[in-house]
C-alpha positions as CSV (number, residue, x, y, z in Angstrom):
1,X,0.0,0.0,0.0
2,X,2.8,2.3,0.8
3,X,4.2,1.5,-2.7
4,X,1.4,2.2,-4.3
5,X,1.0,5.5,-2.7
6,X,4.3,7.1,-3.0
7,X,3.9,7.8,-6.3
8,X,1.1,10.2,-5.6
9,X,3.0,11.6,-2.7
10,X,5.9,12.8,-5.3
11,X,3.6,13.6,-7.5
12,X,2.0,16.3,-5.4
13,X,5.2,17.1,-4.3
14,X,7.2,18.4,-7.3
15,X,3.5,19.8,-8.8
16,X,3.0,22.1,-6.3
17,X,6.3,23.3,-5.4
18,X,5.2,25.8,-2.8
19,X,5.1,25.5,1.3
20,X,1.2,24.5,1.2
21,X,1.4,21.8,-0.8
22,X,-0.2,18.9,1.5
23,X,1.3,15.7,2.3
24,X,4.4,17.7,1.1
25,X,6.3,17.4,4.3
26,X,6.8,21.3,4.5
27,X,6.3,22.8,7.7
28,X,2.9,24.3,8.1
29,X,1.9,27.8,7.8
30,X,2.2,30.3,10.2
31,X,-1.7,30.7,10.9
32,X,-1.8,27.3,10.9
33,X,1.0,26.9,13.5
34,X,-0.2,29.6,15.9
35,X,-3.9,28.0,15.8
36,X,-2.6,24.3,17.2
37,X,0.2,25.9,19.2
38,X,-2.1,28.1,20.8
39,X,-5.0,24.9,21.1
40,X,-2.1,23.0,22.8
41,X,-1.5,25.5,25.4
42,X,-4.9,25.6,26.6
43,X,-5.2,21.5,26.9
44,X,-2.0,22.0,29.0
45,X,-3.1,24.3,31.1
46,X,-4.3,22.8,34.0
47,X,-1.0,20.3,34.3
48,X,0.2,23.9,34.9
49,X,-1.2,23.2,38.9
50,X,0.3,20.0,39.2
51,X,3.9,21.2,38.2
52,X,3.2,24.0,40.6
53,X,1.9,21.8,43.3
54,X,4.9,19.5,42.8
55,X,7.7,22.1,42.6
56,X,6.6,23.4,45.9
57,X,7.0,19.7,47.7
58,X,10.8,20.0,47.2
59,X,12.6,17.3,45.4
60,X,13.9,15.0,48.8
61,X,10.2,14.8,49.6
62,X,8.9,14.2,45.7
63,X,12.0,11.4,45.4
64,X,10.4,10.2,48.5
65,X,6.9,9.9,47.9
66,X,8.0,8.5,44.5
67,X,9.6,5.7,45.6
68,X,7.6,4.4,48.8
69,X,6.4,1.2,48.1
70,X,2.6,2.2,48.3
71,X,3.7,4.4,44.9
72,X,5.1,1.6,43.4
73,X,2.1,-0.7,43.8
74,X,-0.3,2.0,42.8
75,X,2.1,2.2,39.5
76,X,2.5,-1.6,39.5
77,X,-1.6,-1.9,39.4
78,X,-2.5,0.5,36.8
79,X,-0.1,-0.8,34.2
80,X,-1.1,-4.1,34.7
81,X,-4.8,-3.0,34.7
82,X,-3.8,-1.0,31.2
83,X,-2.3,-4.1,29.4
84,X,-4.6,-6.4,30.6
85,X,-7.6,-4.3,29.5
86,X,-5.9,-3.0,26.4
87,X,-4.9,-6.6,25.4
88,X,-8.3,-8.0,26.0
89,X,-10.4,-5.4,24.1
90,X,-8.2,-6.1,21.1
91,X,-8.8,-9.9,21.4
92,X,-12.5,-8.8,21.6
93,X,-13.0,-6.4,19.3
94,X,-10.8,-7.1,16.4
95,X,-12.5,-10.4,15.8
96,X,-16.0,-8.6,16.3
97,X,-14.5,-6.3,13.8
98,X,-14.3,-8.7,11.1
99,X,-16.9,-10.9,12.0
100,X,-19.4,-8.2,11.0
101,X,-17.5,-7.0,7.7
102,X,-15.4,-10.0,6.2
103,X,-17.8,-12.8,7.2
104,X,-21.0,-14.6,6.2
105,X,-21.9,-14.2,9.8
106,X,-26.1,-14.6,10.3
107,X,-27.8,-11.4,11.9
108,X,-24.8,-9.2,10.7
109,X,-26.9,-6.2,10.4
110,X,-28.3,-6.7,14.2
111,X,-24.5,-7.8,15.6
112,X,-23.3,-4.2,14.0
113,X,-25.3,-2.6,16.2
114,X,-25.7,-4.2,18.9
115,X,-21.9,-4.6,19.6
116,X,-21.5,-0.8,19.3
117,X,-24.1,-0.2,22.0
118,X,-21.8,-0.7,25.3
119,X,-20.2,2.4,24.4
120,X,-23.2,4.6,25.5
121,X,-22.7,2.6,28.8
122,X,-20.7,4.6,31.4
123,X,-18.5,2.2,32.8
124,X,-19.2,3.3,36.2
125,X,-22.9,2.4,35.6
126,X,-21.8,-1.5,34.1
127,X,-19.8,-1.9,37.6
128,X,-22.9,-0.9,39.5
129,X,-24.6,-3.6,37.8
130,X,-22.2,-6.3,37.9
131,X,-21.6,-6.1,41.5
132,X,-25.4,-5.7,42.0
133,X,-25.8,-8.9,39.8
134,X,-22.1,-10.9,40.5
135,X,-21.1,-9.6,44.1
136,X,-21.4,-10.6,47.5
137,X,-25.6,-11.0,48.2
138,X,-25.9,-10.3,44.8
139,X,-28.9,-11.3,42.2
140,X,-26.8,-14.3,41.2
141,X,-25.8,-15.1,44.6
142,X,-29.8,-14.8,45.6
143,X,-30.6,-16.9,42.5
144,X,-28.3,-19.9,43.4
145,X,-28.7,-20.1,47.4
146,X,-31.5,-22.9,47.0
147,X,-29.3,-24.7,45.3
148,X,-26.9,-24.7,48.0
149,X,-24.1,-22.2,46.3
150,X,-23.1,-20.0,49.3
151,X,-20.4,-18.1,47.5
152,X,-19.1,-17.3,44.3
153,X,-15.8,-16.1,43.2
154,X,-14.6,-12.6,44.3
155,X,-15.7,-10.3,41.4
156,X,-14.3,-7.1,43.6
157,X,-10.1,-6.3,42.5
158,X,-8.0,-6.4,39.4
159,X,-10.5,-9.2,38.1
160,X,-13.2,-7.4,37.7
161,X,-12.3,-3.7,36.8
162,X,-10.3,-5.6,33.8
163,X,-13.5,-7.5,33.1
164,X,-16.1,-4.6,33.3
165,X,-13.8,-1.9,32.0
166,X,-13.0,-4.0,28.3
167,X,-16.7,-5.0,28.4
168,X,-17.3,-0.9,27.7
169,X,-14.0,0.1,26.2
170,X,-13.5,-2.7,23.2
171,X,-16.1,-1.1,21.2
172,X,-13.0,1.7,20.6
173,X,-11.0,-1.0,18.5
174,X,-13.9,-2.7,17.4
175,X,-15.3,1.0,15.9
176,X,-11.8,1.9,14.2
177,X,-10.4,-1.6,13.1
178,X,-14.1,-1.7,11.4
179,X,-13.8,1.6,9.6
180,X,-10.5,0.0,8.3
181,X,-11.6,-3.0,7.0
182,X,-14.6,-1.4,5.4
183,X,-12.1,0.8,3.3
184,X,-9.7,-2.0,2.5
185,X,-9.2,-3.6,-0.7
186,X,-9.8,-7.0,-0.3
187,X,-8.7,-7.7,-4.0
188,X,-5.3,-8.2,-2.1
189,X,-6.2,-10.8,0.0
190,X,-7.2,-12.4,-2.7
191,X,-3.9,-12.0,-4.8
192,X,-2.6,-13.7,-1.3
193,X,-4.2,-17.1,-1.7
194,X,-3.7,-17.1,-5.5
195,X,0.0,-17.4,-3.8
196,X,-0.9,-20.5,-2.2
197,X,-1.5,-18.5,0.9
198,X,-3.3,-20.2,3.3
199,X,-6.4,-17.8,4.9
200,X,-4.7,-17.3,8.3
201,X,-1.1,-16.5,5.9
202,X,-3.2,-13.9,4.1
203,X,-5.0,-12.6,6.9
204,X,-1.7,-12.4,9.0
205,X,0.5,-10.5,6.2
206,X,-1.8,-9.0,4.2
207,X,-4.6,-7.7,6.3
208,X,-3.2,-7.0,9.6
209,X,-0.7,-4.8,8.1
210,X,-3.5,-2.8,6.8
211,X,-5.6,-3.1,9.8
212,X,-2.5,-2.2,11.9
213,X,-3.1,1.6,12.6
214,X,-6.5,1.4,12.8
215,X,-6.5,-0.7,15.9
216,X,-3.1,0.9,17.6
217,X,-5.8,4.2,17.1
218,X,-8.5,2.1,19.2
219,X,-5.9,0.9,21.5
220,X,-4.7,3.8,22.7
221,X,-8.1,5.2,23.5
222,X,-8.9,2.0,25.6
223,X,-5.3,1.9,27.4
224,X,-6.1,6.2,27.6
225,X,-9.7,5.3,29.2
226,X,-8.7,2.9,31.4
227,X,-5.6,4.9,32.8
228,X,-8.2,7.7,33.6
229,X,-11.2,5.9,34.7
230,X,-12.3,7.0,38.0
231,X,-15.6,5.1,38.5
232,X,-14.5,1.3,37.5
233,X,-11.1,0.9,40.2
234,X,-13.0,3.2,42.8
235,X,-16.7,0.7,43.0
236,X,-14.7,-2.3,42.1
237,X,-12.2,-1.3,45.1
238,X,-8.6,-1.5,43.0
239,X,-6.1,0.6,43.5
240,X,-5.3,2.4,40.7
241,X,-3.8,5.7,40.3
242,X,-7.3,7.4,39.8
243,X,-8.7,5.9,42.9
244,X,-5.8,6.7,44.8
245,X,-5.2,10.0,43.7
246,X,-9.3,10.8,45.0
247,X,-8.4,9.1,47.9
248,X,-5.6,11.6,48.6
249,X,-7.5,14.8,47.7
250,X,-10.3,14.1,50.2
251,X,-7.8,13.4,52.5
252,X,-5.7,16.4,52.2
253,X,-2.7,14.8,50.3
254,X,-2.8,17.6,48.0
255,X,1.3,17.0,47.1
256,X,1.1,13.2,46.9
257,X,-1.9,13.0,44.9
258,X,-0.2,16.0,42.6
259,X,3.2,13.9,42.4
260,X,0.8,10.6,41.2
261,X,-0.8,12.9,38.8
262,X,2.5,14.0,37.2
263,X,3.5,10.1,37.5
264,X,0.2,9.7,35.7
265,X,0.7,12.1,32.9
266,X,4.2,10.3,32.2
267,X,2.7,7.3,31.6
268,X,0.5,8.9,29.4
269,X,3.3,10.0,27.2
270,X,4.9,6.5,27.4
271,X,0.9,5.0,25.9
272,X,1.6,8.0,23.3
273,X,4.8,7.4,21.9
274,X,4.5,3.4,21.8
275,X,1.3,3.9,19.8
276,X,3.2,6.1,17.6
277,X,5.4,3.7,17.1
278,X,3.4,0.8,16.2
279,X,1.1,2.9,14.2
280,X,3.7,4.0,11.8
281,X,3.3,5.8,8.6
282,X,-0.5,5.1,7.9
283,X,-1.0,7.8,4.8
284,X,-4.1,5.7,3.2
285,X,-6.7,7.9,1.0
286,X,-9.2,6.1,-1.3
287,X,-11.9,3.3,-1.1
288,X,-10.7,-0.2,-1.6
289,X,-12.8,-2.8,-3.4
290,X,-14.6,-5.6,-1.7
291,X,-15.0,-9.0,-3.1
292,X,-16.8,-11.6,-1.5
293,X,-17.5,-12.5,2.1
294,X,-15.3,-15.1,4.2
295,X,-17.9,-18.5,4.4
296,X,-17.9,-19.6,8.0
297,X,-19.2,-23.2,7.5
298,X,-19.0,-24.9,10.4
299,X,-17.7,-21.9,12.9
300,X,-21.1,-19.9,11.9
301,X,-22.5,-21.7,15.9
302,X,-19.1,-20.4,18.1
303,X,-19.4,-16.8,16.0
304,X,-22.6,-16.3,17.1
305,X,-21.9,-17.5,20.5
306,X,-19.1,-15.2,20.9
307,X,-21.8,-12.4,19.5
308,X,-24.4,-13.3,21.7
309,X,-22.3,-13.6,24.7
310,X,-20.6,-10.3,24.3
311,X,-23.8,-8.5,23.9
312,X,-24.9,-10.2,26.3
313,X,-22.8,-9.3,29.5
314,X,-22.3,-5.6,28.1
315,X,-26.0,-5.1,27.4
316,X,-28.6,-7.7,28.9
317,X,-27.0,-7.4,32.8
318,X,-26.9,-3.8,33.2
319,X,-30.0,-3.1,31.8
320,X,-32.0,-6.0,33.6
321,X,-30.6,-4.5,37.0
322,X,-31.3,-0.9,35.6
323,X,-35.2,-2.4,35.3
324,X,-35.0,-4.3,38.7
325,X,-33.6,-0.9,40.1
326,X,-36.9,0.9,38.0
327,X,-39.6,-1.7,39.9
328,X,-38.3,-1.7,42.9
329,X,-38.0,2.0,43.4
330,X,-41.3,2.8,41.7
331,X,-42.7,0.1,44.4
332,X,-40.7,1.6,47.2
333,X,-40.8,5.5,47.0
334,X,-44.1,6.2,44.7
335,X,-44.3,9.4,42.5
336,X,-41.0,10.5,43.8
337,X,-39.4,8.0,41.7
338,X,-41.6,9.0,38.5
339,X,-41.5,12.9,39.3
340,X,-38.1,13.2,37.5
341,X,-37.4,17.0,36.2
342,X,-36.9,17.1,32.5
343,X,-34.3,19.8,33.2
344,X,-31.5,17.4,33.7
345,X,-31.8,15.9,30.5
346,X,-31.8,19.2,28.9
347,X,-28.8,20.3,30.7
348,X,-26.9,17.3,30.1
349,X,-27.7,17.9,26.2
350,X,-26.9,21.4,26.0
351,X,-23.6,21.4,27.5
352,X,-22.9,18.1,25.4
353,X,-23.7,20.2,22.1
354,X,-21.6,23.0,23.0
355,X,-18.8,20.8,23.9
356,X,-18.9,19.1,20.5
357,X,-19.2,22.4,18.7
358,X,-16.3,24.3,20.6
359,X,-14.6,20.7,20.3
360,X,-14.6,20.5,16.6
361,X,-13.8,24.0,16.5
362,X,-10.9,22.9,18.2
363,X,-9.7,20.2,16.5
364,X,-9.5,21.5,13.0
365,X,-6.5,23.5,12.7
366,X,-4.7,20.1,14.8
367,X,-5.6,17.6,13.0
368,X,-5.2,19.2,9.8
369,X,-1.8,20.1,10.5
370,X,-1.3,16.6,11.8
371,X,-2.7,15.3,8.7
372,X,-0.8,17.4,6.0
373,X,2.5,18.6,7.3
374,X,5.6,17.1,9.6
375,X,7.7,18.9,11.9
376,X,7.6,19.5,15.8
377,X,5.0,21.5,15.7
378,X,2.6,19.2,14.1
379,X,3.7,16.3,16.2
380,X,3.6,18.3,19.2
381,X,0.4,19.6,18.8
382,X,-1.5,16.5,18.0
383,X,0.0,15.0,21.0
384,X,-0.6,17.4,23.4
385,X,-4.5,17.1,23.0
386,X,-4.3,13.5,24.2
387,X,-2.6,14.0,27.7
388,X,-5.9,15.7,28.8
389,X,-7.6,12.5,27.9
390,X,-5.8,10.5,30.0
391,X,-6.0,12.8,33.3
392,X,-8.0,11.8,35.4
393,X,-11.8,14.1,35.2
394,X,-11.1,14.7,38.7
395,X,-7.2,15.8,38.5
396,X,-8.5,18.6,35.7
397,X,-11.6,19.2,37.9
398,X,-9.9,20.4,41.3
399,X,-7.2,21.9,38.6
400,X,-9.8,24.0,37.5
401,X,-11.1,24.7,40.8
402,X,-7.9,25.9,41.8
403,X,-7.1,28.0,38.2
404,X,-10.5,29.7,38.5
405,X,-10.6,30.9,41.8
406,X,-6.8,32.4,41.7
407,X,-7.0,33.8,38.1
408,X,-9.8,33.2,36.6
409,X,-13.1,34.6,38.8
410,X,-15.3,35.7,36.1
411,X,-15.7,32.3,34.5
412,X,-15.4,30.1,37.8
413,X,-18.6,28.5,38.4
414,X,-20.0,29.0,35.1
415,X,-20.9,26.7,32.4
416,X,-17.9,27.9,30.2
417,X,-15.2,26.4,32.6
418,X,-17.1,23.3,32.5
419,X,-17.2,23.1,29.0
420,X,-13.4,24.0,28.7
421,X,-13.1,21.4,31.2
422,X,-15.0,19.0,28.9
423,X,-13.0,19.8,25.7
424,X,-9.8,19.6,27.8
425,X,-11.0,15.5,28.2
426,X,-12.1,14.5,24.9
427,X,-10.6,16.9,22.5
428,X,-8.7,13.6,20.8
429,X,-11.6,12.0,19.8
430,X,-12.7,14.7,17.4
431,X,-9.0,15.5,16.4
432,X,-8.2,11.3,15.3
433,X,-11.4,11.2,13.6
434,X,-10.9,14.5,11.7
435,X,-7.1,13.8,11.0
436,X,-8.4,9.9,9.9
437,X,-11.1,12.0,7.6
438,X,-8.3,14.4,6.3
439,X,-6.0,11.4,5.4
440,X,-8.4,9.8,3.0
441,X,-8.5,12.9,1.1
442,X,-6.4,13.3,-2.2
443,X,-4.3,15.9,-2.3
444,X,-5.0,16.4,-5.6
445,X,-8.3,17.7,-5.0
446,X,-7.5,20.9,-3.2
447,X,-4.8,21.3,-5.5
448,X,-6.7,21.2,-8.4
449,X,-9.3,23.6,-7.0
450,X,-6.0,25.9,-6.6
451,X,-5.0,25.7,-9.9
452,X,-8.3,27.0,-11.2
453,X,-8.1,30.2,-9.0
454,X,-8.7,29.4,-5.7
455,X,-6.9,30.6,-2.2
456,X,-6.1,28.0,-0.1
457,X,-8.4,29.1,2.3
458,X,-11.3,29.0,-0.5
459,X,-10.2,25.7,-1.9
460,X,-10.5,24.2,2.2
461,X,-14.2,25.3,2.4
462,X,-15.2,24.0,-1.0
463,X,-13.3,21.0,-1.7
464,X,-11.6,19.5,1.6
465,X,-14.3,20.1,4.4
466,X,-17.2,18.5,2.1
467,X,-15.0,15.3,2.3
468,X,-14.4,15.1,5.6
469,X,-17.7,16.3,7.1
470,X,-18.7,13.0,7.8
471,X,-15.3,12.5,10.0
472,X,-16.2,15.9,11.4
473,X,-19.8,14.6,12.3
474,X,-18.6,11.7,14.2
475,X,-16.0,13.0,15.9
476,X,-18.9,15.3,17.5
477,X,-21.2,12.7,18.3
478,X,-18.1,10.7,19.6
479,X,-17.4,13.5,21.9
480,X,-21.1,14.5,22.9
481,X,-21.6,10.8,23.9
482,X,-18.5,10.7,25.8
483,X,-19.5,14.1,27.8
484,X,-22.9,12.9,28.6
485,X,-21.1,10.2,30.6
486,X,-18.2,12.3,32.5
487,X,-18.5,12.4,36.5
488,X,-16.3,14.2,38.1
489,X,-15.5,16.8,35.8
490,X,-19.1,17.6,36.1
491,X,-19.1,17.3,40.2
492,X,-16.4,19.3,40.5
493,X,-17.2,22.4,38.3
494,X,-20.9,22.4,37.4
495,X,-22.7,25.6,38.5
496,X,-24.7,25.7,42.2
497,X,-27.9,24.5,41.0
498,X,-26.8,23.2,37.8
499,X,-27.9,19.5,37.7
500,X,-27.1,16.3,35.1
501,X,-28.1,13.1,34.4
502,X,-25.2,12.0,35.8
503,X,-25.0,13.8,39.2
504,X,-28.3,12.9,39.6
505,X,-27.2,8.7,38.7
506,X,-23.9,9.4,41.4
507,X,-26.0,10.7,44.0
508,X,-28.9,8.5,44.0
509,X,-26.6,5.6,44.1
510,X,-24.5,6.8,46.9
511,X,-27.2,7.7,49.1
512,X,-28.5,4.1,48.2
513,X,-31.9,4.9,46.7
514,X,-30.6,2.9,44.0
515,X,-34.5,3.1,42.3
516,X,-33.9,6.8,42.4
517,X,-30.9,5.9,39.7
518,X,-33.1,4.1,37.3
519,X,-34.7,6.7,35.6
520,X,-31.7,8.9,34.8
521,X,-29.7,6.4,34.3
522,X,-32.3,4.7,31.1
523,X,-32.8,8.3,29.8
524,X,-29.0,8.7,29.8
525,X,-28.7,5.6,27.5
526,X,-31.6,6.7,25.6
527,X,-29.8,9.8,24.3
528,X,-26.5,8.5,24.2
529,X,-28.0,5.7,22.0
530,X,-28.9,8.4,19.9
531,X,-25.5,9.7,19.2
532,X,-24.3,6.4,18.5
533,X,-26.6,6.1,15.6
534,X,-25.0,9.2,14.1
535,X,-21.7,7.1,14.8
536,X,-22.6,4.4,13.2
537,X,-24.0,6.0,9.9
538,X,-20.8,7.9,9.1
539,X,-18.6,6.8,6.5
540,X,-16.7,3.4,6.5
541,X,-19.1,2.1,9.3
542,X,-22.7,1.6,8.0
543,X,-24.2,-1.5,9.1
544,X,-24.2,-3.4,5.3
């Protein structure tokens, strides 16, 4: 594929000899520059308190705290949560991924979907229900007590945050590695076993190759997620660094939960520059041709088994305890449970919506520059957006807290901190599927518009942002959905007064009126459903 590109590449090169060719490998221009330089500062921004916070320790004390063995196992559990969560997702949703594009596999239309769907879950709300339906006294546990089962295995620890969190993180490589094999031209594959190629030979050194990027790009949002997850190690009682770090903060260990942050941060960079690595130089732009679908024959029964049972314990439990939770309450507490205020959905929407608007806003100048030119800038920028994503929601929350009330009074407790706040944590999901969108592009295009009078600027808004609208589109819904579902953030800097669907989930189930939960909790994967059918639809992952 690279082969057959480079051509093109040249071509565009010596055609254009000017500093705005694209995919020239020119540095890009200045107003270009100054846009993601300046969008990179403000991601940064609040790791501005942590350096501050950490300076002020003192080194002997930072060396100290760094090295006591509690730090150690907090470091030692969080990358073996990470791999373990990033290595299962990919075991999960890669086949999933071809399953539902290669194959003959029965129902593919329905197993599309209903893979996708634990992504509107907030993993925070799948723990709930798989302790409520696995732990101690549990529904299971109920279930099986006649029978004379007094116990079953401990679901609380690194066993079940790695289980819950990939059950509602795979769907990120399942999502990419299927937008990837959508595109690809399967008329290779085929060239493969004309070789004498066996099918697992073709898949492994034609396919994969291909495929490659695609899932290092859903891999580092999983190993991203679960490095920053709050919800997951806190219910399922691990000690992560997220956990921890909350832990610390409520406790007034403001310099060692600082230090674990900065500790957190470097890991992040680590995640960063071996997904760089192992994504490579993936400049792919054009469709592929399909040819005909993979026959399962007698593995049709374990595909749909590993379907059905992934669906299953991502969808079915959570939502049969979100119903028992619905009874129960409505049995319980009366018209309280019922008299829910249609306000929080509406604030949960609108500060979604304007956190996928200012997102995309955002994003563009990064991920073009990302997409079209090298240099440190470029590389800089791009990777500056994702160490937001990996802090934790609480780190950037108290951060916030402490920016806006020493420098920033005017906007504290107002709706455009949180929204910063929110942008700060999912800005990379609308700049990788906006620099994905800009890849696919041929340079040609713009150029040609260019050649028949155009400015650069003229030729973006008529030619190039057509084509990646779509990418644009889903990068939004991507973030919307992922902002309905943030916590802390949201506990930490949402106006007095200002409620959510998701404060209104937290506190319910903290104060134990667990029926209290059910009804924000089903209208909050009502509407993120919603999003995910915009998802969905956009180009390279319809359901055919």
């Amino acid at each position: 594929m690279d082969a057959e590109h480079a051509p093109g590449t040249d071509d565009a090169a010596s055609d254009a000899d000017d500093s705005s060719s694209p995919f020239g490998g020119s540095p890009p221009p200045l107003g270009l520059s100054l846009a993601s330089a300046t969008v990179a500062a403000l991601v940064l921004l609040p790791l501005v308190w942590l350096v501050r916070l950490a300076f002020d320790v003192g080194v002997a004390e930072a060396v100290a705290l760094s090295t006591r063995p509690e730090t150690l196992e907090v470091f030692a559990n969080s990358a073996a949560l990470v791999v373990a969560v990033t290595a299962a997702s990919i075991l999960v949703g890669v086949p999933l991924a071809y399953l539902t594009v290669r194959t003959d596999l029965p129902l593919r239309q329905f197993w599309t979907v209903a893979v996708s769907l634990p992504l509107v879950i907030p993993s925070y709300i799948g723990a709930f229900a798989f302790v409520t339906a696995f732990g101690p006294r549990g529904a299971l546990q109920r279930l099986l007590a006649p029978l004379g089962v007094e116990s079953l295995p401990r679901l609380y620890g690194f066993v079940g945050a790695t289980l819950v969190l990939t059950l509602y993180t795979y769907p990120y490589v399942y999502i990419t590695t299927r937008a990837a094999l959508k595109s690809m031209d399967t008329t290779l594959v085929e060239a493969a076993r004309t070789l004498r190629h066996s099918r697992w030979e073709a898949f492994r050194r034609v396919t994969v190759p291909q495929i490659r990027p695609a899932v290092a790009a859903g891999s580092l949002f999983v190993a991203l997620y679960t490095l920053s997850d709050f919800g997951t190690p806190a219910i399922m009682r691990f000690d992560a660094f997220t956990r921890v770090i909350f832990v610390e903060f409520n406790s007034f260990g403001r310099d060692f939960a600082a230090l674990l942050s900065l500790q957190l941060v470097a890991v992040t960079l680590l995640i960063l520059a071996a997904e760089s690595r192992i994504r490579g130089d993936e400049q792919v732009y054009g469709g592929g041709r399909a040819t005909d679908r993979v026959r399962l024959g007698r593995w049709k029964l374990p595909a749909l088994g590993f379907c059905g049972s992934v669906a299953g314990l991502a969808l079915v439990v959570p939502l049969a305890i979100l119903g028992t939770w619905f009874v129960r309450g409505a049995s319980n507490v009366g018209s309280e449970t019922l008299a829910f205020d249609v306000s929080y959905v509406l604030n949960s929407v609108g500060v979604a919506a304007a956190t996928a608007a200012v997102a995309a806003v955002f994003a563009l100048p990064v991920a073009y520059v990302a997409a079209h030119h090298r240099g440190t800038v470029a590389t800089l920028a791009e990777r500056a957006t994702y160490v937001g994503y990996a802090v934790p929601g609480v780190v950037i929350g108290l951060a916030l807290v402490y920016l806006g009330t020493s420098y920033a009074r005017p906007v504290y407790q107002t709706l455009y901190l949180l929204v910063f706040a929110y942008v700060v944590r999912f800005l990379p999901q609308a700049v990788g599927s906006l620099r994905a969108s800009f890849l696919r592009v041929d340079p040609k295009l713009p150029e040609a518009a260019r050649t028949l009078g155009r400015t650069p600027s003229g030729a973006f808004r008529s030619v190039t942002l057509p084509l990646v609208a779509p990418g644009l589109l889903g990068g939004m819904a991507l973030v919307f959905l992922t902002t309905m579902k943030e916590l802390p953030a949201t506990l930490f800097l949402a106006p007095t007064g200002f409620e959510t669907l998701v404060t209104r989930v937290w506190s319910a189930y903290s104060q134990g009126y667990f029926g209290r939960a059910a009804v924000p909790a089903l209208i909050l994967l009502a509407v993120s459903g919603l999003s995910m059918l915009v998802i969905v639809s956009q180009e390279g992952y319809d359901v055919k």
